[in-house]
Backbone as CSV, one residue per row, in Angstrom:
resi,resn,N_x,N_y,N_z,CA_x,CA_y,CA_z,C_x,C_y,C_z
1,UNK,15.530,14.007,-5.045,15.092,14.314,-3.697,15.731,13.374,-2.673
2,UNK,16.076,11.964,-2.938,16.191,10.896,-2.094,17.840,11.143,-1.623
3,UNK,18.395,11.374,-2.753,19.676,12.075,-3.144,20.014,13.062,-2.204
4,UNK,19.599,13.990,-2.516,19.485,14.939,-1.386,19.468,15.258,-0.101
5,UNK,18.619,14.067,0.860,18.529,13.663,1.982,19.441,13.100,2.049
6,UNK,19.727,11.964,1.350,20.923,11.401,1.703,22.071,11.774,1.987
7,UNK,22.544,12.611,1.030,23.536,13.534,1.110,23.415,14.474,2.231
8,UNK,22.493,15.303,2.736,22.219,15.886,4.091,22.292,14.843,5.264
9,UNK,22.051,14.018,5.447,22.038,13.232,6.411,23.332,12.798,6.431
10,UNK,24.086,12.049,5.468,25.308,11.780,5.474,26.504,12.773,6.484
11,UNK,26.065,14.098,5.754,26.950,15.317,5.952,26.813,15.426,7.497
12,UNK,25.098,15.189,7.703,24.869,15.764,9.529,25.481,14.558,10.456
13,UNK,25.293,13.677,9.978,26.299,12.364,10.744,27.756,12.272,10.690
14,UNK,28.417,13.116,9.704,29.952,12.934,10.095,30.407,14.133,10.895
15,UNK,29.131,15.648,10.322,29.658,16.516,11.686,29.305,15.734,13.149
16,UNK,28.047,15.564,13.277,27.676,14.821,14.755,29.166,14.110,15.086
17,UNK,29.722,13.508,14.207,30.399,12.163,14.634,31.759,13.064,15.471
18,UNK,32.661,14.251,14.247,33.868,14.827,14.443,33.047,15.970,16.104
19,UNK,32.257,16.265,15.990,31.589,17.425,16.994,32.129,16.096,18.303
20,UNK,31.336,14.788,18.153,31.193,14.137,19.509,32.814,13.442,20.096
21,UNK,33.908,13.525,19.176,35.164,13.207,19.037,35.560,14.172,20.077
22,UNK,35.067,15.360,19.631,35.814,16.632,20.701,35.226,16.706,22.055
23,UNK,34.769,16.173,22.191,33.957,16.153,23.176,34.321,15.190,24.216
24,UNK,34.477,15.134,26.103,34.537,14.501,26.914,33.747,12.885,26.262
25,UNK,34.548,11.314,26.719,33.890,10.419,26.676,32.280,10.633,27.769
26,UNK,31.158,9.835,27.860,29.978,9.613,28.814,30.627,9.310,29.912
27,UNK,31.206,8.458,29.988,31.737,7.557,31.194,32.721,8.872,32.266
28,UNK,33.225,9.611,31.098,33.682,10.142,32.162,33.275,11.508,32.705
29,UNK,32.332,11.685,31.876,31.083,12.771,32.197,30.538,12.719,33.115
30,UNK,29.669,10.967,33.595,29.079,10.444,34.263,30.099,10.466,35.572
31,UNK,31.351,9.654,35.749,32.593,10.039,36.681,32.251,11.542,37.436
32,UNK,32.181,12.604,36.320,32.889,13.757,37.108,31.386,14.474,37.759
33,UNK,30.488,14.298,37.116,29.377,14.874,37.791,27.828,14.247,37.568
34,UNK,27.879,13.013,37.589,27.210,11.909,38.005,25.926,11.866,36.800
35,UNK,25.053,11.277,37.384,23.947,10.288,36.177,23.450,11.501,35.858
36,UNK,22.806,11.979,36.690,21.498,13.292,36.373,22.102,14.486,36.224
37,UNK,23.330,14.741,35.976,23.761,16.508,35.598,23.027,16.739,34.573
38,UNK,23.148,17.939,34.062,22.835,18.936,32.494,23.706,17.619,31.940
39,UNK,25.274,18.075,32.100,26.052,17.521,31.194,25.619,16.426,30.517
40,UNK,25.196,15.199,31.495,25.727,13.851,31.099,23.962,13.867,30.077
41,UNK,23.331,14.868,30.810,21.874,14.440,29.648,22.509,15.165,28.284
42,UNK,23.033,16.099,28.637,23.550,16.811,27.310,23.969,15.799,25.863
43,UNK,24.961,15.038,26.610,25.542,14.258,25.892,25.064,12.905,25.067
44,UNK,23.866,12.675,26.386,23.289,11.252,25.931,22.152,11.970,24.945
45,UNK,21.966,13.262,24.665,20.996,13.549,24.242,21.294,13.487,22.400
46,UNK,22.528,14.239,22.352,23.708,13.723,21.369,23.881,12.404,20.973
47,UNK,24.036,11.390,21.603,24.493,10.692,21.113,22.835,9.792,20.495
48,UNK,21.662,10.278,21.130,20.174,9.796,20.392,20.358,10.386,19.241
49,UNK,20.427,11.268,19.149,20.083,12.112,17.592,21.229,11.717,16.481
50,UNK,22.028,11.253,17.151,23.210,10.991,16.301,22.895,9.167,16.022
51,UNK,22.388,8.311,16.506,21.882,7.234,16.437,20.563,7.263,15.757
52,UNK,19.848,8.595,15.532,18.338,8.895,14.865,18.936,8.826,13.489
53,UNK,19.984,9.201,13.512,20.214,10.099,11.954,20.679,8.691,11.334
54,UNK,21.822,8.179,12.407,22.117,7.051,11.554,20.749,6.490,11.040
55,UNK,19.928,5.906,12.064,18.827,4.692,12.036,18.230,5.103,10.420
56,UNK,17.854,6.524,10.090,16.912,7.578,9.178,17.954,7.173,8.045
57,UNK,18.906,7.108,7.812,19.994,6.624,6.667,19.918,5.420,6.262
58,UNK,19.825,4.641,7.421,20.019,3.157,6.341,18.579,2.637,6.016
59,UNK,17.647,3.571,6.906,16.482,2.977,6.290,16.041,3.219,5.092
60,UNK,16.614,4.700,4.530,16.554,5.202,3.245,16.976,4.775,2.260
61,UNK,18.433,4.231,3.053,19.350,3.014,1.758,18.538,2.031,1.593
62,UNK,18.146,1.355,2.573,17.634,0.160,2.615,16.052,0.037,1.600
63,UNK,14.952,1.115,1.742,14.473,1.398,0.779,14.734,1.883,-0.579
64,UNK,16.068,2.282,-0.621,16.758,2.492,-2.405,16.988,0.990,-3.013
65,UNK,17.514,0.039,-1.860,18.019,-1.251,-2.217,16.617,-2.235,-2.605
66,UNK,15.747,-2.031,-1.536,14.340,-2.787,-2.211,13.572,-2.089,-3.529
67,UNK,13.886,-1.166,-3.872,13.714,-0.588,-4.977,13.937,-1.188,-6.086
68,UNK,15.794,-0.925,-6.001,16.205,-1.608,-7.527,15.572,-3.237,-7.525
69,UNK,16.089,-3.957,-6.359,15.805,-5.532,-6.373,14.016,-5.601,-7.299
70,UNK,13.467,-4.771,-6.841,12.206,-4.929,-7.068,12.162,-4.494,-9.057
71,UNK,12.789,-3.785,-9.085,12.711,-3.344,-10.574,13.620,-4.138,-11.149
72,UNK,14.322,-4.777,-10.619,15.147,-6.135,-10.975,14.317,-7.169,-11.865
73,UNK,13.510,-7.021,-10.841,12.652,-8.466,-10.442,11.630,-8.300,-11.731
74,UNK,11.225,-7.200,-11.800,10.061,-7.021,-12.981,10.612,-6.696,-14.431
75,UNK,11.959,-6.352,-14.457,12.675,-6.615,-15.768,12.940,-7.638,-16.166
76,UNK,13.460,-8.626,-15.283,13.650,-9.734,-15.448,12.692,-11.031,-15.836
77,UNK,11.083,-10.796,-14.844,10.350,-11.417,-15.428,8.873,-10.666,-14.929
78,UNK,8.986,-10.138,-16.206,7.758,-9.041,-16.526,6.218,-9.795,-16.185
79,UNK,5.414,-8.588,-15.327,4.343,-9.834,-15.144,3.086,-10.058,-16.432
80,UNK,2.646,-10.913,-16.404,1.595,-11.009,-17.062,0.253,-10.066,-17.408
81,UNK,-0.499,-10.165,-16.390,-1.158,-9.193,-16.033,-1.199,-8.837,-14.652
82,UNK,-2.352,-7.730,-14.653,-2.442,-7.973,-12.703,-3.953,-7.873,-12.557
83,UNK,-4.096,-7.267,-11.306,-5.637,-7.036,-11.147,-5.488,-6.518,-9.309
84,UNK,-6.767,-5.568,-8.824,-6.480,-5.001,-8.322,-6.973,-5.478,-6.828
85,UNK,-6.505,-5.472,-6.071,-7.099,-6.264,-4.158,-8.317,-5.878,-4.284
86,UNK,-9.316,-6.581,-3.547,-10.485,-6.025,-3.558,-10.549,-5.394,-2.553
87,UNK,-9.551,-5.707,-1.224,-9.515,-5.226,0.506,-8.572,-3.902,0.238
88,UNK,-7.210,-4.581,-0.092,-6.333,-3.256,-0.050,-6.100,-2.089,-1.204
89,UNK,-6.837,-2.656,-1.840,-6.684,-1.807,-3.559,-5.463,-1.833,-3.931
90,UNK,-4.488,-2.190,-3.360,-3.195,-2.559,-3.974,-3.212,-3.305,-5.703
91,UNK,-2.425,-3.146,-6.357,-2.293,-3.702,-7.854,-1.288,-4.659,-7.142
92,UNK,-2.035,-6.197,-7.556,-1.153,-7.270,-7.800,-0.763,-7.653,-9.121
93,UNK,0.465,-7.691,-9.363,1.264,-8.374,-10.322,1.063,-9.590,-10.401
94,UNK,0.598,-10.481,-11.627,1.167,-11.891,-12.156,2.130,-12.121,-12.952
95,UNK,3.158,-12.888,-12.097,3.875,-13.375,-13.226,3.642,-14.700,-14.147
96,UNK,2.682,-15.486,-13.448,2.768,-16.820,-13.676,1.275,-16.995,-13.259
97,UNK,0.419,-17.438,-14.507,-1.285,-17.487,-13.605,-1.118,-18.535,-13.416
98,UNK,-0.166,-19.780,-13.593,-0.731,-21.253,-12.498,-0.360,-21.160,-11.236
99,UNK,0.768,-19.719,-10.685,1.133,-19.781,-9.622,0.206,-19.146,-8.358
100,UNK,-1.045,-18.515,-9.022,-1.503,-17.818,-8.114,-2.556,-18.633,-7.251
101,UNK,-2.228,-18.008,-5.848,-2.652,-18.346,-4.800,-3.489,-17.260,-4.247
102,UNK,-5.288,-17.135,-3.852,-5.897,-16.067,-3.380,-6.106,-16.780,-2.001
103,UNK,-5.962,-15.009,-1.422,-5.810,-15.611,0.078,-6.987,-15.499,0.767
104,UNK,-7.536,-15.956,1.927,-8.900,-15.195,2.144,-8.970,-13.911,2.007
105,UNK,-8.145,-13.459,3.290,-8.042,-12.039,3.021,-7.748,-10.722,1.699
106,UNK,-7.612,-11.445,0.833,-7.297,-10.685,-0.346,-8.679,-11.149,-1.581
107,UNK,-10.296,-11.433,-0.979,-11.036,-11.418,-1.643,-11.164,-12.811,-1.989
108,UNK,-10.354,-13.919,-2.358,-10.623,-14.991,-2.536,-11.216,-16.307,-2.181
């Protein structure tokens, strides 16, 4: 699925990119028929969605990348046990019970 998006998003950002190539620069959009035309919103409107798509990509990478690190991390040193927040119900991992620290907020 993640795959997938990615690959769609990828694809919609290099058309956006070759589409906005053909296209008049802003500056001189802005030049020929000033701040507030159709045009120049046209364009800036383009160039948001084309800055959305990027932003929507690397955050996706960027969550693939905390992924592996994270499954890195627990191959490498598998935790002990865990036990579960009493506030957030989240499952905490131990790796190390002399290392643990309870916080107020997490019941302790």
């Amino acid at each position: 699925m993640a795959n997938e998006t990615e690959q769609q998003l990828r694809e919609k950002i290099a058309s956006q990119k070759t589409h906005m190539a053909n296209l008049p620069t802003l500056q001189s959009i802005v030049d020929e028929t000033g701040f507030t035309s159709p045009e120049t919103k046209a364009r800036a409107q383009l160039i948001k969605e084309l800055s959305d798509n990027e932003e929507q990509l690397e955050l996706l990478l960027e969550y693939k990348r905390v992924a592996a690190v994270i499954r890195l991390q627990d191959e490498l040193h598998p935790p002990q046990n865990s036990e579960d927040c009493p506030i957030c119900l989240e499952t905490i991992k131990h790796v190390n019970s002399t290392t643990i620290i309870r916080l107020f907020c997490c019941g302790g």
